[in-house]
N, C-alpha and C positions, 0 to 999 in steps of 0.2 A: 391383492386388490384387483378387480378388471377394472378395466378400461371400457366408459361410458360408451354404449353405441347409440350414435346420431342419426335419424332418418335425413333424409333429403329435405322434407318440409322443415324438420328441425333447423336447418343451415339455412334456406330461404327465412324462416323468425329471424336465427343471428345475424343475418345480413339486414332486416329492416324491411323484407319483401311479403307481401302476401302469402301464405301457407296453403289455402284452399288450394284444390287440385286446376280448377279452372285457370285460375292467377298463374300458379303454378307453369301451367303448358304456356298460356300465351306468353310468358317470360320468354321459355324454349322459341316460342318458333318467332319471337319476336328478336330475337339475339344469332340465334341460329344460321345457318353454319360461322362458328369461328373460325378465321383463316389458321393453318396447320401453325405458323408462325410466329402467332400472337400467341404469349401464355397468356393464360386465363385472369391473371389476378393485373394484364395489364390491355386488357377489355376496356374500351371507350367509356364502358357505361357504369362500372364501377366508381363512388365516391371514394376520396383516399383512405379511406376509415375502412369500408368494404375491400381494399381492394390490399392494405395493410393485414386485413384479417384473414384473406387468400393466400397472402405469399406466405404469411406466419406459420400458417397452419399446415402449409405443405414441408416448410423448410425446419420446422421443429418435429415433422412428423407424429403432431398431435392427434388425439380422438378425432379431431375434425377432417384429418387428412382423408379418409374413407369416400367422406359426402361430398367432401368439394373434387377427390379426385371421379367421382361417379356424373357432379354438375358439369365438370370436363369433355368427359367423356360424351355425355346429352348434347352438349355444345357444338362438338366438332361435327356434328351430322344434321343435313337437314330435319325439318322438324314439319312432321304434314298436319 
């Protein structure tokens, strides 16, 4: 059986956030740069349901680990 693959927008629905591309960016440059030190799933701005759904999904290295390590990755750089 494979293993479902997630877009990006997909993980922004799971998380509860606007999927459009517009929404989408302004997240980025609205969040944008995360300090190298802060993991991601312990960001300010996550609820703890969001932010339970981050750490899960990296530490079970589920389908989801892909998008949220790719949201990571968008995060740690600024965002024009």
């Amino acid at each position: 059986m494979e293993a479902p693959f997630h877009r990006l927008s997909d993980l922004f629905a799971q998380l509860g956030l606007p999927t459009d591309e517009a929404s989408m960016r302004a997240f980025l440059a609205r969040h944008a740069p995360l300090a190298p030190e802060v993991a991601l799933a312990d960001a300010p701005w996550w609820t703890p349901a969001q932010a339970r759904f981050l750490r899960e999904a990296l530490c079970q290295d589920a389908d989801w680990a892909e998008p949220v390590e790719q949201l990571d990755a968008l995060l740690r750089v600024p965002q024009a």
